[in-house]
N, C-alpha and C positions, 0 to 999 in steps of 0.2 A: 887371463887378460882378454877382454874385448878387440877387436879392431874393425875400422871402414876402412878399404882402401878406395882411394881414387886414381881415374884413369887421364882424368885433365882439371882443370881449376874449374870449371864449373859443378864438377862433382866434389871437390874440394871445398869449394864455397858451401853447395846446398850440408854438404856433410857439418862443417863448424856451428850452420845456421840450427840445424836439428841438436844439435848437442847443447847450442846456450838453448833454447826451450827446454829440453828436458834437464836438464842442470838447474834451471828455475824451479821445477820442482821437484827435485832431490839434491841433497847434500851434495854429494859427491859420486863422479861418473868415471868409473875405472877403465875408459875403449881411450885408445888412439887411434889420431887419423894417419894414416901411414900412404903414400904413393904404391900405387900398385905395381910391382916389378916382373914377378912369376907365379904363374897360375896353375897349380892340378887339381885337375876332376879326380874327385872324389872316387872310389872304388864304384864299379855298379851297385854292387849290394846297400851302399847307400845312399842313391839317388832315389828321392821320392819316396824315404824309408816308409810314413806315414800309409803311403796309397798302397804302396808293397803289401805291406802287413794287414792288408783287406782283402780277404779273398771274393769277396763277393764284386766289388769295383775293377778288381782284376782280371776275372773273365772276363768282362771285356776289353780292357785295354791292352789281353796277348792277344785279342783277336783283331784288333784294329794295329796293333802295331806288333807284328812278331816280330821285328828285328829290334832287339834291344836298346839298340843308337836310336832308333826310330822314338823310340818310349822314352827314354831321357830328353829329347829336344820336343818333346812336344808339350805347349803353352797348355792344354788343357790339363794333361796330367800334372804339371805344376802347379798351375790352380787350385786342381781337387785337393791335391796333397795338401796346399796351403789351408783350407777349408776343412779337411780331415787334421789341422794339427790346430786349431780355434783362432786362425785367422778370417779374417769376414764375416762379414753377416750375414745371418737367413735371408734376409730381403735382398741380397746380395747373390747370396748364389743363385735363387729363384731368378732373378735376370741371366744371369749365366748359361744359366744349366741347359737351355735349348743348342746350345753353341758346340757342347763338349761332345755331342755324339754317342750317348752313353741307353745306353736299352732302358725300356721305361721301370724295368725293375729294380736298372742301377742308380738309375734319378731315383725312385723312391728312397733306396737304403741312405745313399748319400745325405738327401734330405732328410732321413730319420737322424743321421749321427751326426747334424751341424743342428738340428734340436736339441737333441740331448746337451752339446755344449754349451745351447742358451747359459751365460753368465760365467762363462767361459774361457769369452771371445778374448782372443789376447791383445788385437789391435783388429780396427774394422775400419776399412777401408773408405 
């Protein structure tokens, strides 16, 4: 089973409002929207499983964030992650990528393997 949960009725709403579009086009959508009650994070080892499993993007982000909580809460390394798992587009991340802080060797790899995803992409922003 699928699920949204929502934290107030405006996410409530936006949540129903995506689901009759995509239910237009598909049969039938197996997620409920459910109210969100309690929350756990996820074990470390899989926060950011994608960017983890890159050893090249990860030099530097233990060097920018050697405290682990540090690396979990940070907006870029979700990004990347998101981008390492064929969410966004290359013209996408190319705006980005000045932002993240990343060594120009890690911008290139990055940008090599959100290539390679060309056709891919599982949703683009």
């Amino acid at each position: 089973m699928a699920a949204i949960f929502y934290q107030n009725n405006e996410q409530k709403r936006l949540a129903i409002l995506s689901m009759a579009r995509v239910t237009q086009r598909k049969k039938k959508l197996y997620t409920k929207i459910l109210p969100l009650t309690e929350f756990y994070r996820a074990e470390d080892y899989h926060q950011k499983y994608r960017l983890r499993s890159n050893r090249d993007l990860m030099k530097d982000f233990n060097t920018m964030y050697p405290l682990g909580e540090d690396f979990m809460n940070s907006t870029a390394a979700a990004r990347i992650n998101g981008y390492l798992d064929g969410y966004g587009s290359l013209e996408g991340l190319k705006n980005e990528l000045p932002g993240f802080g990343l060594s120009p060797a890690a911008e290139r790899k990055l940008v090599e393997v959100v290539k390679k995803r060309k056709g891919k992409i599982a949703c683009a922003p």
